[in-house]
Backbone as CSV, one residue per row, in Angstrom:
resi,resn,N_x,N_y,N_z,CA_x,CA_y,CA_z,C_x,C_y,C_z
1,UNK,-9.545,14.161,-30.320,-8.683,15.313,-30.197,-7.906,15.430,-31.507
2,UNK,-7.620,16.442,-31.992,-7.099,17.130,-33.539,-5.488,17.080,-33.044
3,UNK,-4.862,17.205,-34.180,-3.370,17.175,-34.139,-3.538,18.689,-33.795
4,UNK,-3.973,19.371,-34.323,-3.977,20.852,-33.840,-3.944,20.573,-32.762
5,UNK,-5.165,20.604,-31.891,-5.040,20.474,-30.426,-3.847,19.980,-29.381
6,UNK,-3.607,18.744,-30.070,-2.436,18.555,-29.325,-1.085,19.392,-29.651
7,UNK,-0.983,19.988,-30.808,0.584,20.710,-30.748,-0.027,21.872,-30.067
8,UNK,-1.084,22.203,-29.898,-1.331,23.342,-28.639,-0.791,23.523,-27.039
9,UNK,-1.595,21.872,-27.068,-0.910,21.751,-25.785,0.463,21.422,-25.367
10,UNK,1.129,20.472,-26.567,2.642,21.034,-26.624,3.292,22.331,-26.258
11,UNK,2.620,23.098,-27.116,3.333,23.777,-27.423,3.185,25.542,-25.867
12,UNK,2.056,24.933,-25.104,1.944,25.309,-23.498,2.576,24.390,-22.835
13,UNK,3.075,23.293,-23.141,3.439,22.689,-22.244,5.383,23.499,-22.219
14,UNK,5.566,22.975,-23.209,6.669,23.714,-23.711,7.190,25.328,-23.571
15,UNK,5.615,26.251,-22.723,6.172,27.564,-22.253,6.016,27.580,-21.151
16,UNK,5.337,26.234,-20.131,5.794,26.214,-18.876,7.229,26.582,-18.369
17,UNK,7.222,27.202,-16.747,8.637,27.370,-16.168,9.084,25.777,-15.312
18,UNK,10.298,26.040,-15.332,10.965,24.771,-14.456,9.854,24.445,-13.706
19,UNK,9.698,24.984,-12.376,8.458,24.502,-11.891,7.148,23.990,-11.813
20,UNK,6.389,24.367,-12.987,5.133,24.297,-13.982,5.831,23.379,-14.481
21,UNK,6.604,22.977,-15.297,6.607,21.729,-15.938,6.908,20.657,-14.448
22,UNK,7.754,20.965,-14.016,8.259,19.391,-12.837,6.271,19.337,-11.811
23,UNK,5.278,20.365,-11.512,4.451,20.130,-10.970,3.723,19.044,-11.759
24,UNK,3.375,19.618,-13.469,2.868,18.394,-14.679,3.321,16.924,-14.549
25,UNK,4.776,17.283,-14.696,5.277,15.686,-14.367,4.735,15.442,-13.254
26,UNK,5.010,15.474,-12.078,4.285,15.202,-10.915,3.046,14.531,-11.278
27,UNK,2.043,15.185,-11.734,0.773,15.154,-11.691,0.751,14.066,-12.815
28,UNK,1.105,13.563,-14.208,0.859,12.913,-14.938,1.600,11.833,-14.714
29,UNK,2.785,11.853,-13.929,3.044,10.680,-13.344,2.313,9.849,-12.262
30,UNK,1.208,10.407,-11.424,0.247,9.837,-10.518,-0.541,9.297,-11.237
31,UNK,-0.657,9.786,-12.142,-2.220,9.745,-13.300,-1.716,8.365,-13.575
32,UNK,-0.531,8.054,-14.211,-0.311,7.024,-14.864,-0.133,6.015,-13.836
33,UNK,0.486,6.068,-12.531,0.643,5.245,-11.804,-0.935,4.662,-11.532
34,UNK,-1.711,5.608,-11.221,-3.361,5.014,-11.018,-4.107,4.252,-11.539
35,UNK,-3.521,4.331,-12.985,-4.501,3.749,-14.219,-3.349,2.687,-14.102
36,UNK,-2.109,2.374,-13.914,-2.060,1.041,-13.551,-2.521,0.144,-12.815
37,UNK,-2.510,0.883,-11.500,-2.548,0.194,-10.342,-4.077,-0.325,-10.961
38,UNK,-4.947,0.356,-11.831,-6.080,-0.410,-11.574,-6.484,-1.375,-12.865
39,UNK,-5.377,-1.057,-13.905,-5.447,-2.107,-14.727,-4.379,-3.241,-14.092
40,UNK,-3.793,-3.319,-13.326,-3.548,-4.471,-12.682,-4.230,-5.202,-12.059
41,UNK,-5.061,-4.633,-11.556,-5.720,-5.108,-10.200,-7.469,-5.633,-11.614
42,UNK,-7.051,-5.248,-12.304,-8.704,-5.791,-12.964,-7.842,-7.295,-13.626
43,UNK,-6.750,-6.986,-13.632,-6.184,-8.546,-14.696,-6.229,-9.126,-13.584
44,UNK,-5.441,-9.131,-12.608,-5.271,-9.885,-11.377,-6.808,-10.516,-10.665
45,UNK,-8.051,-9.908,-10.904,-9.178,-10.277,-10.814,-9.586,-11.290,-11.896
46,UNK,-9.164,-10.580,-13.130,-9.572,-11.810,-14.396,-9.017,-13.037,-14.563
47,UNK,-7.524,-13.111,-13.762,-6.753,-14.686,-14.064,-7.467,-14.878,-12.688
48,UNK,-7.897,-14.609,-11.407,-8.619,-15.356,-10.517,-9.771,-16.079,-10.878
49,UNK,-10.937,-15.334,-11.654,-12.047,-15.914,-12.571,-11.750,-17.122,-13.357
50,UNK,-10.820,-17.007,-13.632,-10.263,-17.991,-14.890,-9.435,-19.288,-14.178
51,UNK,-9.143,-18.897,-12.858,-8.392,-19.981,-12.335,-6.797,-20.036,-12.513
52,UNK,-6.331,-19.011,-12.970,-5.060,-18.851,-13.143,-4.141,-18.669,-11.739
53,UNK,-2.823,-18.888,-11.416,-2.425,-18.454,-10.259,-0.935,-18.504,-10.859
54,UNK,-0.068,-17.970,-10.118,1.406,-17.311,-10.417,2.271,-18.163,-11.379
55,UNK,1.779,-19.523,-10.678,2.488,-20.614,-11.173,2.183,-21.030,-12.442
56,UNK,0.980,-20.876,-12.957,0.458,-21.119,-14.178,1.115,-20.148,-15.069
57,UNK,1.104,-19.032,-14.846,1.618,-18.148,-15.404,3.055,-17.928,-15.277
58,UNK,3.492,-18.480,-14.738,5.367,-18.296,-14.735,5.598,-19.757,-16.017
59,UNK,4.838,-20.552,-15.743,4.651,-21.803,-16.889,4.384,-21.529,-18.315
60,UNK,3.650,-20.512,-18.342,3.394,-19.741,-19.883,3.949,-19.085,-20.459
61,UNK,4.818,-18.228,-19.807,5.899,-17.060,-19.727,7.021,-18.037,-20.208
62,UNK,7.623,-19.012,-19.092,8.820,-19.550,-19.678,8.522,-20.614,-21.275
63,UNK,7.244,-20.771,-21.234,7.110,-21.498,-22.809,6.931,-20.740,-23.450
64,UNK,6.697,-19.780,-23.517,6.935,-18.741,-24.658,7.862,-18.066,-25.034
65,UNK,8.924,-17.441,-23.857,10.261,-17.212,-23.799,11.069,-18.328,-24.215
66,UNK,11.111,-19.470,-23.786,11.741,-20.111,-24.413,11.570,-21.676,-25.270
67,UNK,10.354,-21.386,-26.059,9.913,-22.367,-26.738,11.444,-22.139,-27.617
68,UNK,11.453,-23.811,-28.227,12.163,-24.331,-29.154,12.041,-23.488,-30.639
């Protein structure tokens, strides 16, 4: 996609009314919630493969947060 393109769609997004824009939000906020929910759910599959479980990972987290 071209920078053109996108200040296009800016720039429709931007002559939406109150409503037309809050329906977008709506809608691109599901979008994004979805594509989490399923990039979660593919990591949460990959540390199972791997043998990982909460605890391992709360163990990695705090050594990295608070290595010396």
């Amino acid at each position: 996609m071209s920078a053109a393109t996108v200040e296009q769609i800016l720039q429709q997004i931007d002559s939406l009314g109150d409503d037309e824009r809050q329906v977008l939000e709506e809608r691109l906020a599901a979008r994004f919630e979805a594509e989490w929910q399923c990039a979660a759910r593919d990591a949460r599959r990959i540390a199972r493969e791997r043998g990982l479980d909460q605890a391992a990972i709360d163990r990695a987290v705090e050594t990295v947060r608070y290595k010396p």
